[in-house]
C-alpha positions in Angstrom: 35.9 80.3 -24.7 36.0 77.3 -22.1 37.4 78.7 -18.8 38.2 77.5 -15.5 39.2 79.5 -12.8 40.6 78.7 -9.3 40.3 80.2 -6.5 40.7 80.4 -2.3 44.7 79.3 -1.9 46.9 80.8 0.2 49.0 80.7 3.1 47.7 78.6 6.0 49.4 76.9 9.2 50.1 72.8 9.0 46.8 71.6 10.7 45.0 74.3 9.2 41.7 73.9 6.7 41.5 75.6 2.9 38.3 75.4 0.3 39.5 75.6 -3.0 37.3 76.4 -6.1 37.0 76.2 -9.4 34.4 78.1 -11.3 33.4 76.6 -15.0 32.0 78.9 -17.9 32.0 77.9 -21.7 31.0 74.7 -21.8 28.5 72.1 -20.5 30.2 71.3 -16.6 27.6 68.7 -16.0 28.4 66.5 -19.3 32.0 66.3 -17.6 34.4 64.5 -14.7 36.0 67.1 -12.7 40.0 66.5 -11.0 42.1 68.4 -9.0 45.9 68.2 -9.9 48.7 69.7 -8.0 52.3 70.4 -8.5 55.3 70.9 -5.9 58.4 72.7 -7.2 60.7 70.0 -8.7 57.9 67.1 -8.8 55.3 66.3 -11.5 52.0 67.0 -11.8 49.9 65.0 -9.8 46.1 64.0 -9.8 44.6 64.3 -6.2 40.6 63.7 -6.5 38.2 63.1 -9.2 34.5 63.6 -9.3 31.7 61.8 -11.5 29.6 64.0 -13.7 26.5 64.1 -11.2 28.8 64.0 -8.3 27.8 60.6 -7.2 31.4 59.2 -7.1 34.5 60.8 -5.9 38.1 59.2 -5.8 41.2 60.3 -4.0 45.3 59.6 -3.9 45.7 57.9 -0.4 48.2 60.8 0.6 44.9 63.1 1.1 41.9 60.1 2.1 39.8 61.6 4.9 41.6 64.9 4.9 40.1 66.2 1.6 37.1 66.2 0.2 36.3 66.7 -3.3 32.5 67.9 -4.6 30.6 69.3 -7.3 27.3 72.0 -7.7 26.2 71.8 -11.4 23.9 74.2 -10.5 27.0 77.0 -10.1 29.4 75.4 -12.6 31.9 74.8 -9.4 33.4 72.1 -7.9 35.6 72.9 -5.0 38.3 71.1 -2.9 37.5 71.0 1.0 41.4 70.5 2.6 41.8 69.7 6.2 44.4 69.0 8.0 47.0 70.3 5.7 50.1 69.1 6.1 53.6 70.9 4.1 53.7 68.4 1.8 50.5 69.7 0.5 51.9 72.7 -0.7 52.0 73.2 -4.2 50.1 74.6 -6.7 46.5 73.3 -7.7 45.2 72.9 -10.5 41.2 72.6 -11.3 40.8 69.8 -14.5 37.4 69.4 -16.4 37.4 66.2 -18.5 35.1 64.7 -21.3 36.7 61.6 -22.4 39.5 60.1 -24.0 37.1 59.3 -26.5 36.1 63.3 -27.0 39.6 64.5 -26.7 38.1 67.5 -24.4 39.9 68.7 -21.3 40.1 72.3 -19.5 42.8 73.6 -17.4 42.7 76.3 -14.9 45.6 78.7 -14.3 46.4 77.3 -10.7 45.9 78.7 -7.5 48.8 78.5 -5.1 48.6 76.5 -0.9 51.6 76.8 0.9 51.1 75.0 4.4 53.8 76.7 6.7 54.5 78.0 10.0 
């Protein structure tokens, strides 16, 4: 019963600021690395930020560096997406990814919550 549910997309001008988040139930959030993927019509998926287990480490695609930030409370079971400065090209849907390994096997996919950045 491992779940992941997004949340806080929507429709929001180019220059404008969303929080995405991703609440985790059914399994032990702090034991794994959190992403957040995104997909444009026509394109493939694509991975946008990570997050270490405790939070300490987060990566990012260079498209979104210094516009997004990416963070984690293990206390809620959330990690959200902070985006500013959203540009068109952002929109697409996103996708919330909790991840234990290759060598586990173990991932979790959220449903997808939709940004569309337009005037």
């Amino acid at each position: 019963q491992a779940q992941l549910v997004e949340s806080g997309g929507g429709l929001v001008q180019p220059g404008g600021s969303l929080r995405l988040s991703c609440a985790a139930s059914g399994f032990t959030f702090s034991n794994y690395v959190m992403k957040w993927y995104r997909q444009a019509p026509g394109k493939e998926r694509e991975l946008v930020a990570t997050i270490s287990s405790t939070g300490r480490t987060a990566n990012y695609i260079n498209s979104v560096k210094g516009r997004f930030t990416i963070s984690r409370d293990n206390a809620k079971n959330t990690v959200y997406l902070q985006m500013n400065s959203l540009k068109p090209e952002d929109t697409a849907v996103y996708y919330c990814n909790a991840d234990r390994g290759a060598a586990w096997g173990t991932q979790y996919w959220g449903q997808g919550t939709q940004v569309t950045v337009s005037s």
